[in-house]
C-alpha positions in Angstrom: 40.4 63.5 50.3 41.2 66.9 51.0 39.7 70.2 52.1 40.9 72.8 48.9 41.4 72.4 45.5 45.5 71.1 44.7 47.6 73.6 43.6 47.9 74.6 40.3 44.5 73.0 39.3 42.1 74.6 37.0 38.4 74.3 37.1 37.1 71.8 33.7 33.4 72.1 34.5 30.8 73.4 37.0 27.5 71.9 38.3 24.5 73.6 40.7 21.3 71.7 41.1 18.9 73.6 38.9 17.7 74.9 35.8 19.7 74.3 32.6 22.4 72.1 34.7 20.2 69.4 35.3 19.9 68.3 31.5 23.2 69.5 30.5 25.1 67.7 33.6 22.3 64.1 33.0 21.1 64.9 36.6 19.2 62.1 37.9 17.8 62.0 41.3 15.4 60.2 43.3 15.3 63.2 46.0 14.8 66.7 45.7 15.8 69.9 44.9 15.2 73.5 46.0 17.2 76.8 47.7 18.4 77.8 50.4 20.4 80.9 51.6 20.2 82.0 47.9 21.8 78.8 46.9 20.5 75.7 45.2 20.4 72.4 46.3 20.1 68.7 45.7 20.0 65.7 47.6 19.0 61.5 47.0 18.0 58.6 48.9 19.6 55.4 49.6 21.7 53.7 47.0 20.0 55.4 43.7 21.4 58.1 45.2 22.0 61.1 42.6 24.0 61.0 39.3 25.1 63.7 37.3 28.2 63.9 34.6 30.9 66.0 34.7 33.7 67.0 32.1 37.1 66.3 32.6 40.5 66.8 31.0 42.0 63.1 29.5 45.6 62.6 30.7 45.9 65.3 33.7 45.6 64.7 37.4 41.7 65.3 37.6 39.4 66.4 40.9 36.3 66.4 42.0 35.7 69.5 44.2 31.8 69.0 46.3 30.6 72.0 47.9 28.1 70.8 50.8 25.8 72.0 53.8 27.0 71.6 56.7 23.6 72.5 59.0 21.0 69.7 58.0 19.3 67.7 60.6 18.6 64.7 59.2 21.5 62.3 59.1 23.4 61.8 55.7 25.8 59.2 55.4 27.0 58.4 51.6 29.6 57.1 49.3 31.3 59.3 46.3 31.9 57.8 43.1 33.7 58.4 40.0 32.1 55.5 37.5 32.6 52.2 39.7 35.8 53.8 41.7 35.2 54.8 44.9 36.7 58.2 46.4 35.2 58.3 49.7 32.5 58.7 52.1 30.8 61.5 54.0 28.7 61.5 57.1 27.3 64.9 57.7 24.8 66.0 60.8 25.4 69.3 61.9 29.0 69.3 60.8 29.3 72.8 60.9 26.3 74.6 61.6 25.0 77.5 59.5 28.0 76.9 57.3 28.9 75.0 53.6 32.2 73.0 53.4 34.1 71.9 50.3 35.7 68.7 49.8 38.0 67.7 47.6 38.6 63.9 45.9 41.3 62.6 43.2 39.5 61.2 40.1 40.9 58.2 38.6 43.0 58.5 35.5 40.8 58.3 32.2 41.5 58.8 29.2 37.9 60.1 28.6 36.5 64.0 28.7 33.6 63.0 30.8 32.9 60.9 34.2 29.7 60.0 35.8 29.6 61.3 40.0 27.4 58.6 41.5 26.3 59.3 45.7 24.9 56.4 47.4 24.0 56.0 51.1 24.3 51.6 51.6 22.5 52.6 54.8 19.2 53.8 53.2 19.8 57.8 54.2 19.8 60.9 52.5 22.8 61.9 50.3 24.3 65.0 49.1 22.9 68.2 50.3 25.1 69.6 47.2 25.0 73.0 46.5 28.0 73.3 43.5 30.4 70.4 41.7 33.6 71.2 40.1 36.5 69.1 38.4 39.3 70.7 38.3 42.5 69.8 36.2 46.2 69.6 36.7 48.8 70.3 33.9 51.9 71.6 33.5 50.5 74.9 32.4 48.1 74.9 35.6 45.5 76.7 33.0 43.5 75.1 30.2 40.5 75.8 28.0 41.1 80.2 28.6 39.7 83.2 27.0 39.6 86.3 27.3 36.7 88.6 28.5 35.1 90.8 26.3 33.1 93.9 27.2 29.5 92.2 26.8 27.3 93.0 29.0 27.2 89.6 31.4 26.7 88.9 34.8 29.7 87.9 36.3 30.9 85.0 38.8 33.7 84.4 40.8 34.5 80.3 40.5 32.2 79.4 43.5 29.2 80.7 41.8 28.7 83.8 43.4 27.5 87.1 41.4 30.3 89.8 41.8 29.2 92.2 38.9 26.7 93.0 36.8 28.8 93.4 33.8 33.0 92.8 33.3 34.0 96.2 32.8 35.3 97.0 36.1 37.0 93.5 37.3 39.9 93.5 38.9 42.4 90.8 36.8 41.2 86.9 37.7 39.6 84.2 36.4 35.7 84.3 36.3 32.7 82.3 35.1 30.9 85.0 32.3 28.1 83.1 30.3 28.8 79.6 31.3 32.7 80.1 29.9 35.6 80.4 32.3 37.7 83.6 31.4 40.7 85.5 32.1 40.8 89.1 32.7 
């Protein structure tokens, strides 16, 4: 597990807990989900956990890339998997206070364009506390599946979700989400 995206990794897919992403992305949950500090959330109980799907690219070095809370009060301690693999286990209680955190977990080689993220607490407690999912790709060109922006009129988001214009025509160059599609400008 690591802290930031690998480098030269491309984001595949993107997942927040609400609206259209919950049937598109086969959330299932057996917790709940709501906002916070203009952000949405999701979380699960005990093993059932959550579930949700997420593309990925067949034959590149995939990730999973979590973006958490780090200020709840109840204790959380899960497991993260990819199908039946097993990337890791977080415990968060006031990890860092008034504050998200990223974390970052190598997805088993498939040769499939989709994988099933599975969190599950053995100990009965709360899991997630999600507020965005990403897999992210590595090839040899670093960049996969880009276009380029055109001048509708779009909200438009940097790759952590955040709104950074109301339309594209004054973006500095980058790579930003537009309509549910990545693009390059």
């Amino acid at each position: 597990m690591q802290a930031e995206a690998p480098q030269g990794a491309s984001v595949v897919d993107w997942f927040l807990p609400e609206g259209t992403f919950l049937t598109s992305h086969n959330w299932m949950s057996n917790g709940d989900t709501g906002s916070a500090r203009n952000r949405y959330w999701g979380d699960g109980r005990g093993t059932e956990g959550l579930r949700f799907d997420m593309k990925c690219t067949p034959g590149a070095e995939n990730y999973l890339m979590l973006l958490f809370w780090g200020d709840e009060s109840d204790l959380r301690e899960f497991d993260i998997y990819a199908g039946a693999t097993k990337l890791g286990s977080q415990r968060l209680l006031h990890n860092l206070p008034g504050r998200n955190f990223f974390r970052c977990y190598p997805l088993p080689a498939t040769n499939n364009n989709m994988v099933t993220i599975h969190l599950s607490s053995p100990t009965g407690t709360k899991v997630g506390g999600i507020f965005y999912a990403y897999t992210l790709a590595r090839t040899t060109s670093g960049v996969k599946h880009v276009r380029f922006a055109n001048e509708e009129k779009n909200p438009v988001y940097n790759l952590s979700g955040q709104l950074v214009a109301e339309d594209n025509e004054a973006l500095q160059r980058g790579i930003y989400i537009v309509g549910k599609e990545k693009v390059l400008r």
